[in-house]
PDB file of N, CA, C and O in Angstrom, chain B, residues numbered from 101:
ATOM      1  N   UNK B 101     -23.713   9.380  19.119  1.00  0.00           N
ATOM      2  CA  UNK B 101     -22.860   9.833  18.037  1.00  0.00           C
ATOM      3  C   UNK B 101     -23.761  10.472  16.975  1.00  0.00           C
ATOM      4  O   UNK B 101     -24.794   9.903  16.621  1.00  0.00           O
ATOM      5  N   UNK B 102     -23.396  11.597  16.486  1.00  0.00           N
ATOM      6  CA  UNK B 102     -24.126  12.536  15.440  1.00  0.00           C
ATOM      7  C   UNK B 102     -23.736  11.977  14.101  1.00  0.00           C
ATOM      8  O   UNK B 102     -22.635  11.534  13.771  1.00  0.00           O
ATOM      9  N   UNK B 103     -24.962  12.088  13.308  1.00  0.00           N
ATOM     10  CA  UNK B 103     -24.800  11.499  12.239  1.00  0.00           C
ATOM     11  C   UNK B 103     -23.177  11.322  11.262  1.00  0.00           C
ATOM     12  O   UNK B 103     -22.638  10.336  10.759  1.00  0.00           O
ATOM     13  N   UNK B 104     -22.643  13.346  11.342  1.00  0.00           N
ATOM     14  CA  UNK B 104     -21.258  13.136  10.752  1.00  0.00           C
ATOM     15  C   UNK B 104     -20.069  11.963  11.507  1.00  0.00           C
ATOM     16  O   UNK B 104     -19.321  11.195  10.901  1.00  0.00           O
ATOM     17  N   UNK B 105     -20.207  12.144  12.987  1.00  0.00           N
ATOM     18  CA  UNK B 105     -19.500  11.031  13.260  1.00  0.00           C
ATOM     19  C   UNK B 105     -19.458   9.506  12.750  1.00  0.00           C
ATOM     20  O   UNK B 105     -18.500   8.741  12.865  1.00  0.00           O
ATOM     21  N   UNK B 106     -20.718   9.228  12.155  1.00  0.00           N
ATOM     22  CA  UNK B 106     -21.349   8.052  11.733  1.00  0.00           C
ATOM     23  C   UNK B 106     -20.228   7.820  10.655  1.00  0.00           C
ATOM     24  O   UNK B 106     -19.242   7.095  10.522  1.00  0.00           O
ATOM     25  N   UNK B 107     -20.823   8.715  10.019  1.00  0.00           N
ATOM     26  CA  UNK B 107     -20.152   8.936   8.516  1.00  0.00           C
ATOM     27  C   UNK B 107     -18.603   8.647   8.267  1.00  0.00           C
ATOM     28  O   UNK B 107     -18.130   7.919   7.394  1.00  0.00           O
ATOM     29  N   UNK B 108     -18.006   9.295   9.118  1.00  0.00           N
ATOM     30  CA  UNK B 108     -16.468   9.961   9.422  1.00  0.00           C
ATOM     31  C   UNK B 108     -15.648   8.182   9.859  1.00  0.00           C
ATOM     32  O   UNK B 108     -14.477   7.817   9.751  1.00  0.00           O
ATOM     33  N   UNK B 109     -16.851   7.459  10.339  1.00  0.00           N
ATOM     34  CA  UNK B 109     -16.319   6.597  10.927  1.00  0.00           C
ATOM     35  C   UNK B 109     -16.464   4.835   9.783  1.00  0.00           C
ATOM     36  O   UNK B 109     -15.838   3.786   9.637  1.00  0.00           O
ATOM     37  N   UNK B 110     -17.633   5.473   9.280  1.00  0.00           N
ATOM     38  CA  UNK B 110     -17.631   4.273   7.719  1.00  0.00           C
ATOM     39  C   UNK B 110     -16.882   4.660   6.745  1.00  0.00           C
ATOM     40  O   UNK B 110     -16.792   3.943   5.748  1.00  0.00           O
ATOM     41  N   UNK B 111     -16.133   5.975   6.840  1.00  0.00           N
ATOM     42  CA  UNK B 111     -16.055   6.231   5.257  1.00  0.00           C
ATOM     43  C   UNK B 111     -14.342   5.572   6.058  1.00  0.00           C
ATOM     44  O   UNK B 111     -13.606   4.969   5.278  1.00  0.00           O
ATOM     45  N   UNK B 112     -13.967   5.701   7.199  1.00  0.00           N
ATOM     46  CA  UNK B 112     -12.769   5.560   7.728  1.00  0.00           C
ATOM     47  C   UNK B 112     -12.783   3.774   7.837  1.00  0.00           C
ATOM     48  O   UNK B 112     -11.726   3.216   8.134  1.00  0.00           O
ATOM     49  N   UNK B 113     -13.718   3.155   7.645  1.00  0.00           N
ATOM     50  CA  UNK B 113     -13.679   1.721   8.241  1.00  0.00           C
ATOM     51  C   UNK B 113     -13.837   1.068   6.731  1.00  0.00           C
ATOM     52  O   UNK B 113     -13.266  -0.012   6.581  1.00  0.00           O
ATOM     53  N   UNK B 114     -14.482   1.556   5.703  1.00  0.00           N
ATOM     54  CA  UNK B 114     -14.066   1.549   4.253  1.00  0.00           C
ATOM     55  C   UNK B 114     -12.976   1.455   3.447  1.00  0.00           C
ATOM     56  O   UNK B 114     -12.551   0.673   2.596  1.00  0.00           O
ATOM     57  N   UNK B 115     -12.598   2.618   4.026  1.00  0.00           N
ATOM     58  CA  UNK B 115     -10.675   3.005   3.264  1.00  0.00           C
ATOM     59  C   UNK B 115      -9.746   1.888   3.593  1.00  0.00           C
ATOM     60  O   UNK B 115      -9.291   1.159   2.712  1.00  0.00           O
ATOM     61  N   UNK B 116      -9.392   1.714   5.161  1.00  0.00           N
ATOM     62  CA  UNK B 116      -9.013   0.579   5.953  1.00  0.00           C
ATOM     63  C   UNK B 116      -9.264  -0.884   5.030  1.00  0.00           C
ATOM     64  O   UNK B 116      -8.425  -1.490   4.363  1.00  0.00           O
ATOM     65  N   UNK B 117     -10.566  -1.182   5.220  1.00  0.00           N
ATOM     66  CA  UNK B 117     -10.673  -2.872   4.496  1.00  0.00           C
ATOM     67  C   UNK B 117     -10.501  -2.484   2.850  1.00  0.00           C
ATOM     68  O   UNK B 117     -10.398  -3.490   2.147  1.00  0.00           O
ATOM     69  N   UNK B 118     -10.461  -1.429   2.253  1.00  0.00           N
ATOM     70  CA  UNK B 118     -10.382  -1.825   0.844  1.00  0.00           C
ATOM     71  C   UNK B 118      -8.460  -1.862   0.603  1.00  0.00           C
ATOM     72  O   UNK B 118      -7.894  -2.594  -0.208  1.00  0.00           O
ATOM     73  N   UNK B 119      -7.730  -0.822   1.593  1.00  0.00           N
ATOM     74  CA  UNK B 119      -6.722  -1.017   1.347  1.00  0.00           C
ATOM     75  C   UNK B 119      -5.936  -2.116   1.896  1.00  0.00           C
ATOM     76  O   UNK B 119      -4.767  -2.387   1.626  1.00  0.00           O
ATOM     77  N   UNK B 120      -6.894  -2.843   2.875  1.00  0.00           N
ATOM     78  CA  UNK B 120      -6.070  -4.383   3.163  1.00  0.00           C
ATOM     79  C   UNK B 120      -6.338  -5.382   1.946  1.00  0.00           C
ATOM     80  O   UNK B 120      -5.677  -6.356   1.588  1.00  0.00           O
ATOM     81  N   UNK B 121      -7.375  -4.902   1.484  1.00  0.00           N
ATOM     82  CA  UNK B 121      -7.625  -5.821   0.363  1.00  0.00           C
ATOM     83  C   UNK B 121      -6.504  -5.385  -0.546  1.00  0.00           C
ATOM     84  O   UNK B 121      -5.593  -6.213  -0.518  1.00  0.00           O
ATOM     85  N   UNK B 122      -6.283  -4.449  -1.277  1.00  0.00           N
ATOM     86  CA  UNK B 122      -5.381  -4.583  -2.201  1.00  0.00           C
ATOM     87  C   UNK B 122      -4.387  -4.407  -1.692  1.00  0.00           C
ATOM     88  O   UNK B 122      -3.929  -3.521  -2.413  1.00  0.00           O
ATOM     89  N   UNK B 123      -3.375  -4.662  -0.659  1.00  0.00           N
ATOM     90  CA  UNK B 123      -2.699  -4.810   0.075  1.00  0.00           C
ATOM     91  C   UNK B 123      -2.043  -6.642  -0.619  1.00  0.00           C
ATOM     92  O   UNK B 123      -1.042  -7.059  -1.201  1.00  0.00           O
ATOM     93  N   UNK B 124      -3.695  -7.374   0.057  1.00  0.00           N
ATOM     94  CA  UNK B 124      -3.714  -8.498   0.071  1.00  0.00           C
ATOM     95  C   UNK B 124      -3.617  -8.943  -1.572  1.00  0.00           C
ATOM     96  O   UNK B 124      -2.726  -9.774  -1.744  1.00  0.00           O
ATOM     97  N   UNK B 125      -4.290  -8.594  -2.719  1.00  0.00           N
ATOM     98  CA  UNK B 125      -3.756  -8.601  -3.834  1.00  0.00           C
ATOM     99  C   UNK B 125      -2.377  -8.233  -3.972  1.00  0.00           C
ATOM    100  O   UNK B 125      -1.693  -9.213  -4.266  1.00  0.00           O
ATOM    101  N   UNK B 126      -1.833  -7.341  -3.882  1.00  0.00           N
ATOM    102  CA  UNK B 126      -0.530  -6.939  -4.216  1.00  0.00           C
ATOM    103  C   UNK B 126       0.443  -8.130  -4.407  1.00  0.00           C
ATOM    104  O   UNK B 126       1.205  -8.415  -5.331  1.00  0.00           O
ATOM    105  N   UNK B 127       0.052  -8.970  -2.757  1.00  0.00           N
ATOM    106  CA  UNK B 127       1.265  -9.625  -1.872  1.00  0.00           C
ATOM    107  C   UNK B 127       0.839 -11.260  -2.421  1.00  0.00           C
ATOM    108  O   UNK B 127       1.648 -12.185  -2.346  1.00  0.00           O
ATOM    109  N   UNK B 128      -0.829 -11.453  -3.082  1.00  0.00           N
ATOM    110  CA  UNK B 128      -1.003 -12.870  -3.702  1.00  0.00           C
ATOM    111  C   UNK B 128      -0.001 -12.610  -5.238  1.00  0.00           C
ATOM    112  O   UNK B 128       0.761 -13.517  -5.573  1.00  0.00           O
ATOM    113  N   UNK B 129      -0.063 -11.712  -5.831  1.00  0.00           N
ATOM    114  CA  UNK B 129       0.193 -11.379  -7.434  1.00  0.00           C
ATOM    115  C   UNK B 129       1.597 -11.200  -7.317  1.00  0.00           C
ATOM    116  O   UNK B 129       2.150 -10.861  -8.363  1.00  0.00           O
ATOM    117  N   UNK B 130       2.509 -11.378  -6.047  1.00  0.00           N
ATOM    118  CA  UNK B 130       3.727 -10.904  -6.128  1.00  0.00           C
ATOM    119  C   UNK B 130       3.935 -10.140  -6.710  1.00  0.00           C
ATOM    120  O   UNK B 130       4.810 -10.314  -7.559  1.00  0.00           O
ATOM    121  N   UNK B 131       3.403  -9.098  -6.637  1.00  0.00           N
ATOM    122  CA  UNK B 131       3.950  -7.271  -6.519  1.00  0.00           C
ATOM    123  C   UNK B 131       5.167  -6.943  -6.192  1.00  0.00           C
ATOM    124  O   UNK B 131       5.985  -6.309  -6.858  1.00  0.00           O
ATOM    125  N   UNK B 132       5.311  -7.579  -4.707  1.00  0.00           N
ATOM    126  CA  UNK B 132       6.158  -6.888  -4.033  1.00  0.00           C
ATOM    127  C   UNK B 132       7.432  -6.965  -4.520  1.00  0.00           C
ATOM    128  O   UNK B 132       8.173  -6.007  -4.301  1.00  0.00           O
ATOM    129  N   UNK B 133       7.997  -8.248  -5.360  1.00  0.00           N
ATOM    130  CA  UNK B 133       9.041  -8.862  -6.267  1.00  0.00           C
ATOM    131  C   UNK B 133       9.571  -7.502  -7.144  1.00  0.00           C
ATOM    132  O   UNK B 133      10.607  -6.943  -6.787  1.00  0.00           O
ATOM    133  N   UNK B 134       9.026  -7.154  -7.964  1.00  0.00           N
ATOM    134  CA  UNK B 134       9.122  -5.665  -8.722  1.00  0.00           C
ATOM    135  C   UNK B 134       9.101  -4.654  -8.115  1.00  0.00           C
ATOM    136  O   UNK B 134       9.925  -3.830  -8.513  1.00  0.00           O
ATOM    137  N   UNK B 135       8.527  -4.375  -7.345  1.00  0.00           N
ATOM    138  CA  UNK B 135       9.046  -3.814  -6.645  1.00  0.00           C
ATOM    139  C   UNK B 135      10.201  -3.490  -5.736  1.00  0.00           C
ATOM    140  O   UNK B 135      10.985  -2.541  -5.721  1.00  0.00           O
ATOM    141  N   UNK B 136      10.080  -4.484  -5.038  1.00  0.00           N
ATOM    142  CA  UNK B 136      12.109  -4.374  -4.666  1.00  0.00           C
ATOM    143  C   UNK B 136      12.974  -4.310  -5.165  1.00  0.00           C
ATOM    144  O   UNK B 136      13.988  -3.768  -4.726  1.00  0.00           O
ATOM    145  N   UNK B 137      12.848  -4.888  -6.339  1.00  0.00           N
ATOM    146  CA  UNK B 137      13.689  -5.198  -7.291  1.00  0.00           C
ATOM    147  C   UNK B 137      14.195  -3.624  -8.019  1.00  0.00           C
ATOM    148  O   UNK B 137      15.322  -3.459  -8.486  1.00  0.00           O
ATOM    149  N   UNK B 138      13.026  -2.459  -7.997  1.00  0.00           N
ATOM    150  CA  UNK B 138      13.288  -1.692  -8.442  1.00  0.00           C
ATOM    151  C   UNK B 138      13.803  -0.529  -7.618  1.00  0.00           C
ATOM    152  O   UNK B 138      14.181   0.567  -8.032  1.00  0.00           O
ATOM    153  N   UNK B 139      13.745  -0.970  -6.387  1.00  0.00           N
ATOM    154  CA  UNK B 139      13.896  -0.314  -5.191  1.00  0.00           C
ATOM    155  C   UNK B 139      15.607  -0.150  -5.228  1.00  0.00           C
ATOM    156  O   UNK B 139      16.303   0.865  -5.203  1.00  0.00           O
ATOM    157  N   UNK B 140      16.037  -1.870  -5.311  1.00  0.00           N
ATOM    158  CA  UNK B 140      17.180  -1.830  -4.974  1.00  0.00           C
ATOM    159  C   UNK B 140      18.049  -1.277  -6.188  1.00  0.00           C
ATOM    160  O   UNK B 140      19.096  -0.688  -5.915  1.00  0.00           O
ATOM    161  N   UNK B 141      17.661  -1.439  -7.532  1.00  0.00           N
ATOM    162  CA  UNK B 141      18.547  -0.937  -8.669  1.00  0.00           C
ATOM    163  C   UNK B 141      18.492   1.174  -8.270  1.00  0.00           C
ATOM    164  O   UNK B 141      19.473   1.894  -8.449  1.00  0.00           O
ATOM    165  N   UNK B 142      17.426   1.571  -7.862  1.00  0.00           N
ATOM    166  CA  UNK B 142      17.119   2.577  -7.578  1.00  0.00           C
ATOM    167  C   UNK B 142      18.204   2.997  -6.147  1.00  0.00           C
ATOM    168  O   UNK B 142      18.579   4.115  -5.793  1.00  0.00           O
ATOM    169  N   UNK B 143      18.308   2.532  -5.937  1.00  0.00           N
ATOM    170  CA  UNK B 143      19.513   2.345  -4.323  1.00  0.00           C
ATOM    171  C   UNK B 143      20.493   2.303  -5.030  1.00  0.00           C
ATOM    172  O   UNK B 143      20.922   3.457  -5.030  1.00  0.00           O
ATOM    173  N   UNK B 144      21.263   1.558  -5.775  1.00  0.00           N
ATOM    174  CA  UNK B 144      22.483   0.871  -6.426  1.00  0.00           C
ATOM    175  C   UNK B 144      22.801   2.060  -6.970  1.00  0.00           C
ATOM    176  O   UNK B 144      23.905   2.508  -6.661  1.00  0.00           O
ATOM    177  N   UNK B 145      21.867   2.933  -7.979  1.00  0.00           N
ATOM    178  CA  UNK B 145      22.020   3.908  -8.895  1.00  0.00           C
ATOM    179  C   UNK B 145      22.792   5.105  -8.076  1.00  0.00           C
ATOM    180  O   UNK B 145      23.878   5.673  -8.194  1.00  0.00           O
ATOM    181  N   UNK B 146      21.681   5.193  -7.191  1.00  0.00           N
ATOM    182  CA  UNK B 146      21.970   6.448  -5.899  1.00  0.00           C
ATOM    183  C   UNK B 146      23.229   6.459  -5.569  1.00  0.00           C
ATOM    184  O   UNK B 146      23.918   7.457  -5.779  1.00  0.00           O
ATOM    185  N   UNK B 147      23.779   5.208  -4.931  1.00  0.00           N
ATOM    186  CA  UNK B 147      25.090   4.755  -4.119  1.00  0.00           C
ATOM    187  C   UNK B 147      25.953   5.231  -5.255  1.00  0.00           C
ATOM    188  O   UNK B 147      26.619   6.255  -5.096  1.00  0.00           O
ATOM    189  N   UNK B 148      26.004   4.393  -6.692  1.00  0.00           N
ATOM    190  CA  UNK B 148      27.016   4.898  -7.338  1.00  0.00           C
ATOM    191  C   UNK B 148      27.473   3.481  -7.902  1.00  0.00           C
ATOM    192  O   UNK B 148      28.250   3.335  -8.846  1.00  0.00           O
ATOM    193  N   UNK B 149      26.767   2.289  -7.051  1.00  0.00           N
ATOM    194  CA  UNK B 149      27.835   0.907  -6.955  1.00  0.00           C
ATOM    195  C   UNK B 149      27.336   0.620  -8.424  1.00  0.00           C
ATOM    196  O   UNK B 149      28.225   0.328  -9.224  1.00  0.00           O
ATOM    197  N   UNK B 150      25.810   0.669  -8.975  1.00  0.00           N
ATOM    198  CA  UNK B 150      25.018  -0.236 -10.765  1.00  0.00           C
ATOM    199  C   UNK B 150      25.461   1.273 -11.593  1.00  0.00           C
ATOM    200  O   UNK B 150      25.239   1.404 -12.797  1.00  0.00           O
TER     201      UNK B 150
END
């Protein structure tokens, strides 16, 4: 493997574990709570029903 492959393949194995990590923050800090939450008023709005 040529050096750019090297590269192409840490900078790709980087991105991966940092976004499981804050993934994994998100889902300890209950993120995801506000989020749905805004999801669904955002749905409700759309529909017509809030």
């Amino acid at each position: 493997m040529d050096n750019t492959g090297r590269t192409a393949a840490l900078i790709r194995a980087v991105l991966i574990i940092t976004g499981a990590i804050l993934i994994t923050i998100g889902i300890l800090g209950k993120e995801y709570v506000s989020v749905f939450n805004k999801a669904v008023r955002i749905c409700l709005e759309c529909i017509g029903i809030g």
